[in-house]
C-alpha positions in Angstrom: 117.7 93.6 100.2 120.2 96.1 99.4 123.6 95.6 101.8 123.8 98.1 104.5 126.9 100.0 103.6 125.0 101.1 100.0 124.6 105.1 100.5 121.9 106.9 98.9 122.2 109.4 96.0 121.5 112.8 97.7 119.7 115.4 95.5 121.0 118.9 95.6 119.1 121.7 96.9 118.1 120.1 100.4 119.6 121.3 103.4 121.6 118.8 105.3 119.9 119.7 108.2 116.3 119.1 106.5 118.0 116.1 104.9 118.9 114.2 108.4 115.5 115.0 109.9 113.7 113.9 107.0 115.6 110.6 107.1 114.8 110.0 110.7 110.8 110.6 110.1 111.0 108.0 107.5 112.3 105.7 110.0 110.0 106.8 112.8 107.4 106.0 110.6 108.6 102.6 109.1 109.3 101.5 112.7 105.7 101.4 113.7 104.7 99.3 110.1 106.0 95.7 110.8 105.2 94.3 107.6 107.0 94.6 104.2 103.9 94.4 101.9 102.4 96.8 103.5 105.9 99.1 103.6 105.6 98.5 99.8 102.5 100.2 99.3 103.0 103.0 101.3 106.2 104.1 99.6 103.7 103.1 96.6 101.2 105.5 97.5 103.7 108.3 98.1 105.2 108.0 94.3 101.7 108.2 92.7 101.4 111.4 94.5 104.9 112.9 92.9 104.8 114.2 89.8 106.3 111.8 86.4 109.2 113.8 86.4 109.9 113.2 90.0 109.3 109.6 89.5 111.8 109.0 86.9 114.2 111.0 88.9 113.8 108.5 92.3 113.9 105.6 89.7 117.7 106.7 88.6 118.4 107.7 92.5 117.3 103.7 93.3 119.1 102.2 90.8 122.5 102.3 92.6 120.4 100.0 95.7 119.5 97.5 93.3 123.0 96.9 92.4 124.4 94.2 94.8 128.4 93.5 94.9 127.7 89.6 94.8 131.7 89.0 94.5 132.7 92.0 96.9 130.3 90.3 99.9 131.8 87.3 99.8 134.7 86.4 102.2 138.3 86.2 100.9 139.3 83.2 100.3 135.6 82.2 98.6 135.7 85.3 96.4 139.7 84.2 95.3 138.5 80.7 94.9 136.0 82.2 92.2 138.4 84.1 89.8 141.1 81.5 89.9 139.0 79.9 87.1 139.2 83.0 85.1 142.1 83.4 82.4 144.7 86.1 82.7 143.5 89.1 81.1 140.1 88.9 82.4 141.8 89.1 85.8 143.3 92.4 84.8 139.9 93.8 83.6 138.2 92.7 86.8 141.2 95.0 88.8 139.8 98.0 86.7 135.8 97.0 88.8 136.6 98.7 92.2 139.0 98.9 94.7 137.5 95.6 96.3 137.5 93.8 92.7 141.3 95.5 92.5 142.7 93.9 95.7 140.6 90.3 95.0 142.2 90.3 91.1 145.7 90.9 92.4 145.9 88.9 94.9 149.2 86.6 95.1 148.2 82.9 95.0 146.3 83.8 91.7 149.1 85.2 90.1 151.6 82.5 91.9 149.3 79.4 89.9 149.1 81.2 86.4 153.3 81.4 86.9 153.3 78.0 88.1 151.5 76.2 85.1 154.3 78.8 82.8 157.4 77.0 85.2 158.0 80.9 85.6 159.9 81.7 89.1 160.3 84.7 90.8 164.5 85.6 91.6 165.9 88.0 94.2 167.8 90.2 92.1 171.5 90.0 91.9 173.1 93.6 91.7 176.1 93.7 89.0 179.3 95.8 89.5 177.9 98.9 88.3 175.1 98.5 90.5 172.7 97.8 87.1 170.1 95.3 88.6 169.6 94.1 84.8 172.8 93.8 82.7 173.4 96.0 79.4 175.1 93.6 77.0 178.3 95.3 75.4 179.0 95.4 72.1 183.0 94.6 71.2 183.6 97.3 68.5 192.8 74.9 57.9 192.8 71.3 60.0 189.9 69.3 59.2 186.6 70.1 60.7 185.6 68.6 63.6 182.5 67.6 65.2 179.1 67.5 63.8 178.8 68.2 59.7 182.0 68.7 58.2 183.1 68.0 62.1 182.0 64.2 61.5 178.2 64.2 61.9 176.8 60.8 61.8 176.7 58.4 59.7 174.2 56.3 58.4 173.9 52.1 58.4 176.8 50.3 56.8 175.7 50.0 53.0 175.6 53.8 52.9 177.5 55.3 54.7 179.9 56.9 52.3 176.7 58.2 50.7 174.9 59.9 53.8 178.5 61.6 54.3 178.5 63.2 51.7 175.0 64.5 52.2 175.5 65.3 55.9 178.4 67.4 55.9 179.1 68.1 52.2 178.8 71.8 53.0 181.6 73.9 51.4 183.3 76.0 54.6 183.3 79.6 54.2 186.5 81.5 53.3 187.3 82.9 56.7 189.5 85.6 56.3 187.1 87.1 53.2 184.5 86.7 55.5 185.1 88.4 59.0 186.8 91.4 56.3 183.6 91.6 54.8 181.4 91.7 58.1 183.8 94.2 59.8 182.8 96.5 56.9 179.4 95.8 56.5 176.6 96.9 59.1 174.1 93.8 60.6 170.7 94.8 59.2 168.4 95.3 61.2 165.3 92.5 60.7 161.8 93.7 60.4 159.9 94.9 63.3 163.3 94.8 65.2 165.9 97.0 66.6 169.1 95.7 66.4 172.4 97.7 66.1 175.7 98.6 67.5 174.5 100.5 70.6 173.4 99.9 73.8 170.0 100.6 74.9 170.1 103.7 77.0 169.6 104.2 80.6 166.4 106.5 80.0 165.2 103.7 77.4 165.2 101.0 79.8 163.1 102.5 82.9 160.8 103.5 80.1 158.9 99.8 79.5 157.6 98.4 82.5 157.5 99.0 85.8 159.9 97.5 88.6 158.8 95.5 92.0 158.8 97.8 95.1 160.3 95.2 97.4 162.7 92.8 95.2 162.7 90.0 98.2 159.2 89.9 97.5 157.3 88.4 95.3 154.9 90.3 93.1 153.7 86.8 91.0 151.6 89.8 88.4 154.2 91.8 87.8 156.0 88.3 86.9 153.6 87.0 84.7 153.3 90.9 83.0 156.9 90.5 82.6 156.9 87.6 80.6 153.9 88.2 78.7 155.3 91.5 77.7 158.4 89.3 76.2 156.5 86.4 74.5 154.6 89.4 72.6 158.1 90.7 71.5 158.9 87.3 70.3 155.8 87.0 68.4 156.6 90.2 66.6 160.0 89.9 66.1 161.2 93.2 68.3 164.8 92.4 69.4 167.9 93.7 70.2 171.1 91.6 68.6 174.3 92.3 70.4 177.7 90.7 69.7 179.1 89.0 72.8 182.7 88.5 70.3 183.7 89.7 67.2 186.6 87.7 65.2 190.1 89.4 66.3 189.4 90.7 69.1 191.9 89.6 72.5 191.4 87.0 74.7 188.5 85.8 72.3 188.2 82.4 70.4 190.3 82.3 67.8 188.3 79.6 65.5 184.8 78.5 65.0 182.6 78.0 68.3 181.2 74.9 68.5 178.9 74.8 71.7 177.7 77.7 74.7 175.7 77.2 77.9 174.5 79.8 79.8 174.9 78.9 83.0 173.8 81.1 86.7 176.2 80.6 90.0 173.6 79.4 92.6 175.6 81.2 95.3 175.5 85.0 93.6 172.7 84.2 91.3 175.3 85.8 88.4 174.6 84.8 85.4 177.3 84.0 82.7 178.1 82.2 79.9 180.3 79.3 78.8 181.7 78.4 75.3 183.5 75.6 73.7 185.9 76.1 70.2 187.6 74.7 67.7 190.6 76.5 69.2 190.8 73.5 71.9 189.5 75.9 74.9 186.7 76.7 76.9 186.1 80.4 77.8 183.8 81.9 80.6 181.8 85.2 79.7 180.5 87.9 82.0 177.3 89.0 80.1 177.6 92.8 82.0 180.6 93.2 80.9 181.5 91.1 77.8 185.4 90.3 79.1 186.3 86.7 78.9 186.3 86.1 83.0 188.1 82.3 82.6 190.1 80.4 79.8 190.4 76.7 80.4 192.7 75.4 78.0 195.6 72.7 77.4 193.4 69.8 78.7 191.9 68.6 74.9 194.6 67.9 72.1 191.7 68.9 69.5 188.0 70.8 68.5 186.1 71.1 71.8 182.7 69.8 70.3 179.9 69.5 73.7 180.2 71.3 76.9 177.9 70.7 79.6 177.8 72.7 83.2 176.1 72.1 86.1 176.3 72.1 89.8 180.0 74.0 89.6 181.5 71.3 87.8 181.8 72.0 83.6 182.5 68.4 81.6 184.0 69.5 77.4 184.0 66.7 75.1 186.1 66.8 72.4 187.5 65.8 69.0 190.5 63.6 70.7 188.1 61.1 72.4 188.5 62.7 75.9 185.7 64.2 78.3 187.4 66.1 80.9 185.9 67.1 84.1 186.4 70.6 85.5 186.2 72.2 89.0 184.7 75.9 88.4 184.8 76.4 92.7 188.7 75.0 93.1 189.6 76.3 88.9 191.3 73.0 89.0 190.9 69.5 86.9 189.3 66.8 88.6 189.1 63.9 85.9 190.0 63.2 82.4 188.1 59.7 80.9 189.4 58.3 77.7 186.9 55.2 77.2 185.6 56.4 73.5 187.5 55.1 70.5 186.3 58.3 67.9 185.3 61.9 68.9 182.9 62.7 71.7 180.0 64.8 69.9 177.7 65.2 73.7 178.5 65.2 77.0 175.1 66.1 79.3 175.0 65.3 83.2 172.9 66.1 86.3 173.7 65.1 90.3 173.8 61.7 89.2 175.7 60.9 86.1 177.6 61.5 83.2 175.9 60.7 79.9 178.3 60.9 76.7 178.1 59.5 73.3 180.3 59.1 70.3 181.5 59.0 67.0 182.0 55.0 67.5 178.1 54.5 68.0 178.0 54.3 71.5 176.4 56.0 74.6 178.6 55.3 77.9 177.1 56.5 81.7 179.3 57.3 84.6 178.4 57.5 88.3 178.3 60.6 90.3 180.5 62.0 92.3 183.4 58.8 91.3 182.6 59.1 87.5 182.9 55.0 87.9 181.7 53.7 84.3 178.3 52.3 84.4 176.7 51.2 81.1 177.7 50.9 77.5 174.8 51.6 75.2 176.1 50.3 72.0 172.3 49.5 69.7 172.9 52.3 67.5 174.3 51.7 64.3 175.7 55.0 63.1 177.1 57.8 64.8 175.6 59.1 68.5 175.2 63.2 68.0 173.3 63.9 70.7 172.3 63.1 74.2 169.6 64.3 76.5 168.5 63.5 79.5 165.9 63.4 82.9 166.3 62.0 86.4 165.6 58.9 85.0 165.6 58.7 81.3 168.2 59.2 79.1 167.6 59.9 75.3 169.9 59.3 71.9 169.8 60.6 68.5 171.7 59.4 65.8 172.7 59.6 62.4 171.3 56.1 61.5 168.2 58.2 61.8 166.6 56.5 65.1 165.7 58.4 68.6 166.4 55.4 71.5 164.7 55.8 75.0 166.8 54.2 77.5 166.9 53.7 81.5 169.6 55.7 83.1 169.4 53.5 86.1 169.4 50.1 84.6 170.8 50.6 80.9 167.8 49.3 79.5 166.9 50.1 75.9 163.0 51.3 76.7 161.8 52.3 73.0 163.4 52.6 69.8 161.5 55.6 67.7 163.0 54.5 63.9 163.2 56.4 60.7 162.5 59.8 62.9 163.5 61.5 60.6 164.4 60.9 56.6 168.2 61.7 57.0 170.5 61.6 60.1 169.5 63.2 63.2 172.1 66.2 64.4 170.2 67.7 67.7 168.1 67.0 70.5 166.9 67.8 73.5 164.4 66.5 75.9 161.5 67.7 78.8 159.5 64.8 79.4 157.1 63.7 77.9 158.5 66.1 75.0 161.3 64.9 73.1 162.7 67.5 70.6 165.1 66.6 67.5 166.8 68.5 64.3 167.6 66.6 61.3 169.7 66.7 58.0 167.0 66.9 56.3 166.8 70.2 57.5 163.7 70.0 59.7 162.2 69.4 63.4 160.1 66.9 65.1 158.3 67.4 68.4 157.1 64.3 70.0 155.2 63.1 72.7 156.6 59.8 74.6 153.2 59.1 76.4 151.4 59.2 72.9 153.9 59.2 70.2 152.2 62.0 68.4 153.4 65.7 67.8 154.2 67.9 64.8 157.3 68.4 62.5 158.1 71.4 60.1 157.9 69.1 57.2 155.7 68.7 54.7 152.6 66.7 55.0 152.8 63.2 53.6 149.3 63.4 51.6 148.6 60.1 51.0 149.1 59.2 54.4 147.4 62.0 56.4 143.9 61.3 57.8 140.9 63.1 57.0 140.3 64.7 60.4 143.5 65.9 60.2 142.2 68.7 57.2 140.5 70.3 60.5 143.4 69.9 62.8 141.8 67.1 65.0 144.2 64.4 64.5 148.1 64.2 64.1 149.2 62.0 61.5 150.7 59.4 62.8 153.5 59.0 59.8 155.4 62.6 60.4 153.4 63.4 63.2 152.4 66.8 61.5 148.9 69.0 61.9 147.8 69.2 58.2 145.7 72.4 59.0 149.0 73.8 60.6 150.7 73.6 57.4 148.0 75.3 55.9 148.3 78.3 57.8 151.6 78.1 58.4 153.0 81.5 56.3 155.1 79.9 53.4 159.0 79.6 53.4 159.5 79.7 57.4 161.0 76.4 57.8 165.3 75.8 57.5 167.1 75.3 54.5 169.8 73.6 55.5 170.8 71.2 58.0 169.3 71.9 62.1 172.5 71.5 64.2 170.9 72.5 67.4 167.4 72.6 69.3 166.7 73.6 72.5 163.2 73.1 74.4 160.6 74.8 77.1 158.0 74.9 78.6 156.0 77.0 76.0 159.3 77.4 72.9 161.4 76.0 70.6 164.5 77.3 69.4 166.7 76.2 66.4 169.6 76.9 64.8 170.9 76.1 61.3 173.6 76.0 58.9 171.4 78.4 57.0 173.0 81.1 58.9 169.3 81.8 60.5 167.9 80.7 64.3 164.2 80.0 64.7 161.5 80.3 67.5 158.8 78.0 67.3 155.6 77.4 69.5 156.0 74.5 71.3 152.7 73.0 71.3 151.7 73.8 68.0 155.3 73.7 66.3 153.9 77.5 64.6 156.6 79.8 63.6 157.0 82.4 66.2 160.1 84.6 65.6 163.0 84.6 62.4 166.4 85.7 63.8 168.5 86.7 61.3 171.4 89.3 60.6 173.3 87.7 63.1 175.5 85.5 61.8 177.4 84.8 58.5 178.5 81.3 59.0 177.0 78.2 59.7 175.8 78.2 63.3 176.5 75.5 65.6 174.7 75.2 69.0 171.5 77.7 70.7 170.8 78.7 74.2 168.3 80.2 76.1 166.5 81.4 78.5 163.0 83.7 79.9 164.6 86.6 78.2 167.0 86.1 75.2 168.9 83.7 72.7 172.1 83.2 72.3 173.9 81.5 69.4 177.4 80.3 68.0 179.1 79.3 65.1 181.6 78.8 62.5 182.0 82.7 62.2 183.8 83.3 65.4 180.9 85.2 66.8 178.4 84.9 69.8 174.9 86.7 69.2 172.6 87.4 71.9 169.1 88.3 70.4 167.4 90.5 73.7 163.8 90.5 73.8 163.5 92.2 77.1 165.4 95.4 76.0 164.3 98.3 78.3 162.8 96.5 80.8 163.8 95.5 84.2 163.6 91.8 84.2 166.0 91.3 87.5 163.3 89.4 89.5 162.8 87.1 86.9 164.6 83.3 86.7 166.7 83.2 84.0 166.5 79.1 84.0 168.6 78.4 80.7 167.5 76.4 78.0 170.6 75.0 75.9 169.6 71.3 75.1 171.4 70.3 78.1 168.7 68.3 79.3 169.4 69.4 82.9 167.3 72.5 82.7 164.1 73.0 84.3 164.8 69.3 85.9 163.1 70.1 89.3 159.8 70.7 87.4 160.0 67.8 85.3 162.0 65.2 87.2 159.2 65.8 89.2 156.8 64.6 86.4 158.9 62.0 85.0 159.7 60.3 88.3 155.7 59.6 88.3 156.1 58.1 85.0 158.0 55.0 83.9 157.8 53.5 80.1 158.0 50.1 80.0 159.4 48.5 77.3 157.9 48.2 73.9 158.1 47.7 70.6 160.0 49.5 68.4 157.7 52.6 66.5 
């Protein structure tokens, strides 16, 4: 049976009037004939009278009650329940059905789950000075080096170590001076598919993409997810906008190479800035609205400021002279100054419950939270510690004796020892459990999985090794833990060229950046090419942020690029949760996940 509220086609030419009373003689007379079969052959009876083009006419006229809104009639929640299991853009087509299809497709829990497997969170916006919901970013019209590289990046075992220096951090430094003259007269070109230049995007350019939420305190979950599909398209493509946070000579900017950024947002204004650490022995605090330099901290390291890490108000710099210093951001003030390492301090990461640092000298040390009491010494490494990343409960090494170490934050305990990750020393990493990301010297990334020690890395495909389902991308090969059909589709010349100094990881990208001058985007499943930034920089860059709607990049040429992929759009509800290789970000999500999970120990892979 068609349902009740289905109205007839009405044929023109009959008088309402004659229309009504027809209607009720019909059911007059279908009131005193009980039975449908027999209801059937009168109406049958009546069309064999009509003529065929009559006919043909009624059956056109009866096709609208044999459609039946099988969705539409069913309650809410049941009907909600049903397109939950449909992807994305199939929702949107079903909002384009009918005004009933509309309101099912857009409700808010369907929208709020497809966020929620991206981690992407709705914000209340913060309103800058200028009363801009979404900030335009301005554009500013030799000691030994320090660190990681030529900065002392680390070392390989004993009987080779003067060797693996040399191929480390052999890189000649750029002529400073020639440089910054020659990119103060020389115009950043503009990538393919990208816009990129010295202006800002206009007011009338920026209302002009996509559309803003009516009520900012609440959440619209489509609009979110439109948002940041609309971005991850741009990335895809390669359609950015590069603005330079600092150029060389400018005042109260860095004077020497920038070793390391975060971008970090206050939780009590939801303002969003972002913090760099330089060879120039201070730490400097940006306002992304406005480009000034908001904070200097300065005169606590004697040498290069090589890690910063900032979290919960409190901002801890390691540096070249062996110190980590602790800094109050609420109180501007010092709190602590810890000289336990006996060489430079390369990382410093913590979250509410430690300190995690590691060294030159081949050693990881933890510290307690709030007394920064000294907890464990992890000392298994045998070269140089570069990097340090960690969860609630796992923290994880890199070093340049090429190993990745899993360790137990609480106990100290060396969980799994990942050896020859790589075929030179390992510079970067950073770590979302059950992913562990890392750059090398030998100028590539690896992606692995801790609960299967599988992934994929940019480099080549060792053929002898690789398995023969591999060839149709069923199988990762368990020697570089590569996808042989994604090499074969992978376009040609996309990987680095030179040494990967810094990685940072989501939930769906990769980001990289090099001494080849370049930062990459890569998918994070897959490990695909996604986006080439270049342009940017003319030095060898140093350390990479990001978050849902830009990069942001350092290096040894004194400037800060931010590559904007959500130019022109308002993108002030969504959470700009920074990715920088901190290990701290996104931890509510995946301490979460990791706190369900503990490796036991085992042997070494």
């Amino acid at each position: 049976m068609c349902p009740a509220s289905t109205s007839p086609v009405l044929i023109p030419g009959v008088v309402p009037a004659r229309r009504n009373w027809l209607h009720a003689m019909s059911r007059e007379l279908f009131s005193h004939i009980t039975s449908v079969q027999e209801q059937e052959e009168l109406v049958f009876s009546m069309l064999a009278l009509l003529p065929r083009a009559s006919v043909a006419a009624l059956q056109n006229r009866m096709s609208t009650l044999l459609q039946f809104d099988v969705l539409g009639m069913l309650p809410d929640e049941v009907a909600v329940h049903i397109l939950s299991f449909l992807p994305p853009e199939v929702l949107s087509t079903c909002s384009l059905v009918s005004q009933r299809w509309r309101a099912l497709s857009d409700d808010q829990l369907l929208w709020k789950s497809l966020c929620a497997a991206h981690d992407w969170r709705w914000r209340k916006p913060t309103t800058t000075s200028n009363g801009d919901p979404t900030p335009e970013y301005p554009i500013p019209q030799n000691e030994d080096d320090e660190g990681m590289g030529d900065e002392g990046m680390g070392d390989e075992e004993e009987d080779v170590v003067q060797g693996m220096l040399l191929d480390d951090s052999g890189y000649t430094s750029m002529d400073m001076d020639a440089l910054f003259a020659a990119s103060s007269s020389t115009p950043i070109p503009s990538p393919t598919r990208t816009r990129s230049g010295p202006s800002s995007p206009s007011r009338s350019a920026r209302s002009s993409f996509a559309r803003s939420p009516r009520n900012p305190s609440t959440p619209d979950y489509k609009l979110l997810y439109q948002a940041h599909s609309r971005i991850r398209h741009r990335i895809m493509n390669g359609s950015y906008r590069l603005y330079n946070l600092q150029t060389p000579g400018k005042p109260n900017n860095h004077t020497n190479a920038i070793y390391c950024l975060q971008l970090y947002t206050y939780p009590d204004t939801g303002v969003q800035v972002l913090f760099t650490g330089s060879k120039d022995k201070s730490v400097r605090e940006w306002n992304l609205a406005t480009g000034e330099v908001t904070r200097v901290i300065e005169g606590i390291h004697d040498s290069s400021i090589l890690s910063i890490c900032v979290h919960n108000g409190l901002l801890a710099s390691g540096g070249s002279d062996h110190n980590v210093a602790i800094w109050d951001l609420v109180k501007n003030r010092l709190l602590k100054v810890i000289h336990d390492h006996d060489d430079s301090v390369l990382c410093v990461r913590f979250d509410d419950k430690k300190l995690v640092t590691c060294s030159k000298d081949r050693t990881v040390r933890t510290y307690t939270l709030p007394t920064f009491e000294p907890k464990h010494v992890l000392a298994q490494h045998r070269a140089a510690v570069n990097a340090v990343a960690i969860s609630p409960i796992h923290i994880v090494s890199a070093s340049g004796d090429r190993s990745v170490r899993l360790w137990d934050a609480e106990t100290g305990a060396l969980l799994k020892t990942f050896e020859n990750h790589h075929w030179r020393g390992i510079a970067a990493i950073d770590f979302k459990y059950p992913f562990v990301l890392t750059g090398s010297s030998d100028k590539h990334l690896r992606l692995l999985d801790l609960r299967t020690s599988k992934g994929w890395t940019t480099a080549p495909v060792y053929k002898s090794h690789a398995p023969t389902a591999a060839a149709q991308g069923t199988e990762i090969c368990q020697v570089c833990g590569n996808n042989a059909r994604l090499v074969q589709i992978r376009p040609p010349v996309r990987e680095h060229e030179e040494l990967v100094r810094s990685v940072a990881l989501s939930h769906e990208l990769a980001v990289s950046g090099s001494y080849d001058f370049t930062v990459k985007v890569w998918d994070r499943e897959t490990g695909a090419p996604m986006a080439d930034l270049v342009g940017g920089h003319t030095g060898r860059i140093f350390c990479v942020g990001s978050d849902a709607t830009k990069v942001v990049s350092c290096g040894e040429d004194q400037k800060i690029c931010i590559w904007d992929f959500a130019h022109g759009m308002d993108t002030s509800f969504v959470s700009l949760v920074s990715i920088d290789g901190s290990g701290i970000s996104g931890i509510t999500k995946w301490g979460r996940v990791c706190d369900d999970v503990r490796l036991s120990r085992s042997p070494q892979v």
